[in-house]
C-alpha positions in Angstrom: 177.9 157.0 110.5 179.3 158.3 107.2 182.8 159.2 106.3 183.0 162.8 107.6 182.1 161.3 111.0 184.1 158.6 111.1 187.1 161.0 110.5 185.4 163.3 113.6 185.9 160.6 115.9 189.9 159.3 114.9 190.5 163.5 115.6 188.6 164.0 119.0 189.3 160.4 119.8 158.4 160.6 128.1 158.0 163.0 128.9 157.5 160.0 126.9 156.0 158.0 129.2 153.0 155.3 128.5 150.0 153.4 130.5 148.8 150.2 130.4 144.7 150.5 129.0 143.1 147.6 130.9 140.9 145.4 128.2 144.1 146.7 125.5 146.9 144.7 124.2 148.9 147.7 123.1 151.4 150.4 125.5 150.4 154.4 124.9 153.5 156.3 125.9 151.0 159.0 127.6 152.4 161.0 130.8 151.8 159.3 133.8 153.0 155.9 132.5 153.4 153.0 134.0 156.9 151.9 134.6 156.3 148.3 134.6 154.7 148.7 131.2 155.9 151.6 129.7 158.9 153.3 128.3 159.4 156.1 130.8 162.1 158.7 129.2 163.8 159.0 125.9 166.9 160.8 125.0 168.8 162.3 122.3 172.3 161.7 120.7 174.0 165.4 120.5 175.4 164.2 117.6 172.4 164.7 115.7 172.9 168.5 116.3 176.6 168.1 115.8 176.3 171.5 113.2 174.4 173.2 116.1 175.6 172.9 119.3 179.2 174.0 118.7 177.8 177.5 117.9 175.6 178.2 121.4 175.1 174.9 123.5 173.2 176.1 126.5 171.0 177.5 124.0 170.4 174.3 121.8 170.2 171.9 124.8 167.3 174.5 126.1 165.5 174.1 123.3 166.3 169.8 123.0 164.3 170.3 126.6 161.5 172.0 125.0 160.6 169.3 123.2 160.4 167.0 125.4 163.6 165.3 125.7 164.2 164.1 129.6 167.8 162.3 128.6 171.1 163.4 126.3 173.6 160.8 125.4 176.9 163.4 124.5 179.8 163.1 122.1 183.5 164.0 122.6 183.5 167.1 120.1 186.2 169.9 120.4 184.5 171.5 123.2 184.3 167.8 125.2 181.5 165.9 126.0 180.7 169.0 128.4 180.7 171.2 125.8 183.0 173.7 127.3 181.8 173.7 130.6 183.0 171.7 134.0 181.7 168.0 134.3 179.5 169.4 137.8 178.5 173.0 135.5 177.0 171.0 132.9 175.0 169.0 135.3 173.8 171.8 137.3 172.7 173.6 133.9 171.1 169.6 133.0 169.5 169.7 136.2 168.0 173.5 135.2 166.5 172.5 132.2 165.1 169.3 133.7 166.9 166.8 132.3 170.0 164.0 132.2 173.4 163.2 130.6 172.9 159.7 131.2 175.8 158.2 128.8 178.4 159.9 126.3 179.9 158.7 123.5 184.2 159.2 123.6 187.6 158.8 122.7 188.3 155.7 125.2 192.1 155.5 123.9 193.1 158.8 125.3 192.8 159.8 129.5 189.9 157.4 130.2 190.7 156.8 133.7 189.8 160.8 134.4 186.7 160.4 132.0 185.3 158.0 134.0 185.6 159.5 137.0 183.8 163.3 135.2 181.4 160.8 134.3 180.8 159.0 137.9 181.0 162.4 139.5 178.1 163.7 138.2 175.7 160.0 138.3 176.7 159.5 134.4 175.4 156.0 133.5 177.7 155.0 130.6 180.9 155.4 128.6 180.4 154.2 125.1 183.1 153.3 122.4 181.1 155.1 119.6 183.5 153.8 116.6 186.1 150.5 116.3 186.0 150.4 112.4 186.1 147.4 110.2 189.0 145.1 111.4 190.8 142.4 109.2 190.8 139.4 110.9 188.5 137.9 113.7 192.0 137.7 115.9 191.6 141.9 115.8 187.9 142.3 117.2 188.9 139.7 119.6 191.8 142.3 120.7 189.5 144.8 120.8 187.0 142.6 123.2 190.2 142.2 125.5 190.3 146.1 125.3 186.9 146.6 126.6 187.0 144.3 129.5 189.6 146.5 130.6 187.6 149.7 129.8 184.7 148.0 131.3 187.0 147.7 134.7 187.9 150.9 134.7 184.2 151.6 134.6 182.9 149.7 136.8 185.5 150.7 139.4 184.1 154.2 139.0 180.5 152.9 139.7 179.3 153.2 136.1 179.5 151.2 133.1 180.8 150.2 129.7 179.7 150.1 126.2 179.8 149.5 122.2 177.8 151.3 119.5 178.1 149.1 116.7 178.2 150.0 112.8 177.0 147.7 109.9 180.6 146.3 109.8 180.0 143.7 112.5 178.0 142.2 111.2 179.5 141.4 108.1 181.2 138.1 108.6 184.5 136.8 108.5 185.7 133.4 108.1 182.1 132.2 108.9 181.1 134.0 112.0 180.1 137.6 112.9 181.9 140.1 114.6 179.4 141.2 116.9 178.6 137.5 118.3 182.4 136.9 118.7 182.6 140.5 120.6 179.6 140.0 122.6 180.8 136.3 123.7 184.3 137.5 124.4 183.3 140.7 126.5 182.4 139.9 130.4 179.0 140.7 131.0 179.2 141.9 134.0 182.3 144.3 132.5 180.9 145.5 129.2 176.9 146.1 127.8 176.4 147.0 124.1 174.3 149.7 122.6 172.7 148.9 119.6 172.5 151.3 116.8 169.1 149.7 115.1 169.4 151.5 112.1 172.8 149.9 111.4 171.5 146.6 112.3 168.7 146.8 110.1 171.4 148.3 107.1 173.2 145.1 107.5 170.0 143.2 106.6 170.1 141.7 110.1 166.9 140.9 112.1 166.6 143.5 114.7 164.3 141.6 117.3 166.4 138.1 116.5 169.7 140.2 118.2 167.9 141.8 121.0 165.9 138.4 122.1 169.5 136.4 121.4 171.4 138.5 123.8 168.6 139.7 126.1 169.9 142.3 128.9 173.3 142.8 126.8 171.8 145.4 124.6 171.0 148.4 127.6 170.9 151.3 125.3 169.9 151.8 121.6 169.7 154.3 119.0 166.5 155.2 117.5 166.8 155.9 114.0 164.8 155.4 111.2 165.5 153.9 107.6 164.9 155.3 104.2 162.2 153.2 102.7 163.8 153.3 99.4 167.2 153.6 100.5 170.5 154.6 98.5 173.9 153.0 98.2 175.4 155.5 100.2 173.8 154.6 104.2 175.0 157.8 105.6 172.2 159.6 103.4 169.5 157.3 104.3 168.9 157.8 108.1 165.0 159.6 108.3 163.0 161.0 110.2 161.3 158.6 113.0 157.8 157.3 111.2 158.8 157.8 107.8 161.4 155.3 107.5 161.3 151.0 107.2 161.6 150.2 110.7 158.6 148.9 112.4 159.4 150.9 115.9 156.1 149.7 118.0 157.1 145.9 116.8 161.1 146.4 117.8 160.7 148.9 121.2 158.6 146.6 122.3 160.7 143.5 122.1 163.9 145.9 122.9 162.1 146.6 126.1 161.2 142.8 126.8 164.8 142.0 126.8 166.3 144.2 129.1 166.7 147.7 127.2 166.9 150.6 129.6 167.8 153.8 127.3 166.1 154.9 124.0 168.4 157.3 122.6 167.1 159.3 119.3 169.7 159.6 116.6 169.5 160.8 112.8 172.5 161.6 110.7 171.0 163.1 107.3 168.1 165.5 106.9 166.8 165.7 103.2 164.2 168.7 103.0 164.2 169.7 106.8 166.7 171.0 109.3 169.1 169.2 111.9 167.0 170.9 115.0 162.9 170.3 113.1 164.2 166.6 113.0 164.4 166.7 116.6 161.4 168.1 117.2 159.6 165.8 114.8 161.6 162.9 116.4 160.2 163.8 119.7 156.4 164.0 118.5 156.9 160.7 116.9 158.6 159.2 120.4 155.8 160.9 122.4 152.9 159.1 120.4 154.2 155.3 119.3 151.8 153.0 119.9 153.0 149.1 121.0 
């Protein structure tokens, strides 16, 4: 997330599927999968197409369908995380193009008793905290741990459930421990899962499998993004197009789904020589084919 995002969220606040080849090792993510073996859906971030959907949302989200997309993971923009439309008209218009708002990214410090109900209303999965930003003492993301327990009530009162996207920042560590452990030891499991952006695990220089197998079934959701091979200084610009980046995604999908992942959101932030809405085509060619 770079800077101009960070300041978006302070102001608002399958067919990828894959069979098991008797006689093969690997997973294809073919249609017809198996869903003991393969990963059955993936999804998309809106956030990716945060310069497109303000200008005609039904339109864009037709065309997310078209490639394939059977999920969307929403943002609280202006226009809501329903883009303008009621919590039940956005689902029916989901339900047209043949596909799911399963989770949405929002503003959990302002009227989150009534988002959680939209969300329930309509057999939303998750509520995710999408930012917390750096904080100065461990004492801080402790407080915010306290914070989602009660989000995570409120949640799960509802019927759905609770979560934090995390950023490079927790994992940079403070008086000897990391952030992240001491938020994901001091959050209720039962209250509060965790989505795990990979990209800014692996920009932290942290060992994506090593988190997912330490705190198997916490991580439930995850962004799929790739890495600049030869990344920059500045990691808002280095987010690629799935394939073409550093992360080994048949290595890390496969151990994500070993330990308990259930959503495989695609996300990408920067575009160099293509075009917000080609990324997510691309993205979806790439999730359609990986090999495990």
């Amino acid at each position: 997330m770079d800077n101009s995002r960070r300041k978006f969220i302070k102001i608002s606040g399958g067919i990828t599927t894959g069979f098991a080849l008797s006689g093969l090792a690997g997973l294809s993510f073919f249609d017809g999968c198996d869903k003991a073996t393969g990963i059955k859906d993936f999804g998309l971030q809106l956030y990716t197409l945060r310069d497109d959907m303000p200008k005609d949302p039904k339109g864009v989200l037709q065309q997310v369908a078209s490639f394939g997309y059977k999920q969307i993971e929403s943002y609280e923009g202006q226009q809501g995380m329903f883009w303008g439309m009621s919590n039940t008209d956005f689902k029916k218009y989901m339900d047209d193009l043949g596909m799911k708002i399963v989770a949405s990214h929002a503003d959990i410090n302002t009227n989150f008793e009534k988002k959680a109900a939209d969300a329930a209303a309509i057999g939303m999965k998750y509520l995710i905290c999408p930012w917390l930003g750096p904080q100065k003492t461990m004492d801080d993301y402790k407080k915010a741990a306290d914070n989602f327990n009660k989000k995570g009530e409120i949640c799960k009162s509802n019927g759905i459930r609770f979560a934090y996207h995390n950023h490079d920042y927790s994992f940079k560590p403070i008086d000897g421990q990391l952030p992240q452990d001491v938020m994901m030891n001091s959050t209720d499991p039962s209250l509060v899962d965790y989505e795990m952006d990979i990209y800014w695990v692996a920009a932290a220089g942290e060992d994506i499998e090593i988190w997912l197998k330490k705190y198997k079934n916490r991580f439930r959701l995850c962004h799929v993004k790739d890495r600049n091979k030869t990344p920059g200084t500045n990691n808002g610009q280095n987010s690629v197009n799935l394939g073409t980046g550093s992360i080994n995604w048949p290595s890390v999908l496969k151990t994500a789904k070993e330990n308990g992942m259930e959503y495989y959101i695609v996300e990408q932030e920067y575009y160099a020589g293509t075009t917000p809405l080609k990324a997510v085509e691309a993205n979806a060619g790439y999730m359609k084919g990986v090999r495990l």
